[in-house]
N, C-alpha and C positions, 0 to 999 in steps of 0.2 A: 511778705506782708500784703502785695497787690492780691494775691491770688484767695487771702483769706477774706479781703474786705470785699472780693468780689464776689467770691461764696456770699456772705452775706445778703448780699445786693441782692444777686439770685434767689434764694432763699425767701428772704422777704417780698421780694417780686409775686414770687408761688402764694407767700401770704395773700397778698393784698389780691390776689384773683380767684379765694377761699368765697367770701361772699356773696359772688356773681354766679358763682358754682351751687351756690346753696339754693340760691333764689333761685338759680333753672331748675334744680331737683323739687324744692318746694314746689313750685310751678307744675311737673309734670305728675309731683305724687296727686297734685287736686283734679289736673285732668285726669287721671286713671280712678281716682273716687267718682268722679262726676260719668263715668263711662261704664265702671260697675253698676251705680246706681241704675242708669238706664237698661242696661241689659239684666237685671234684677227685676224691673218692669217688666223688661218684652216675655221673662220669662214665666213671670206671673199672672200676663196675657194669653199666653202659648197654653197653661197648665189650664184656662178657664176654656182655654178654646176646646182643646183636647175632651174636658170634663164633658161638652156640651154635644160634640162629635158622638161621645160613649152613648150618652142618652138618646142621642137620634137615634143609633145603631141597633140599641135592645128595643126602644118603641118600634124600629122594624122591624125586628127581627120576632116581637113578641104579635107585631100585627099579620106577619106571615106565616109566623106557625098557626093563630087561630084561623086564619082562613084558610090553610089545610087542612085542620080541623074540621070546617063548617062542610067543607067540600068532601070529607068522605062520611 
C-alpha cells in the first residue's frame, strides 16, 4: 500500500512541475519568433544590398566597355 501511495505522490509531483515546463517552452518558442523575425530583416537588408552592389557592377562594367569603345 506505501509503495502505491508513493507512486502517486511521485507522479503527481511530475504533475505539479508540468506548468513551469510549459512556461520555459512558451518563453523560448517567443524568443526563437522574435530571432527569426530579425534575421528575416538582416536578410532583407543583405538581398537590397546585394541588389545595389549588382547595379554598381553593370554601370561599370557598362562604363568600361564604352570607353574601350571610344578608345579604338
Amino acid at each position: 500500500m506505501d509503495a502505491w501511495i508513493k507512486q502517486i505522490r511521485r507522479e503527481f509531483s511530475n504533475f505539479q512541475d508540468v506548468p513551469s515546463i510549459i512556461s520555459e517552452n512558451t518563453d523560448n518558442i517567443q524568443h526563437n519568433y522574435e530571432l527569426i523575425y530579425e534575421l528575416k530583416d538582416q536578410v532583407e537588408e543583405l538581398k537590397q544590398e546585394i541588389n545595389a552592389l549588382k547595379l554598381i557592377q553593370i554601370i561599370s562594367l557598362k562604363k568600361t566597355k564604352q570607353e574601350a569603345k571610344n578608345l579604338s
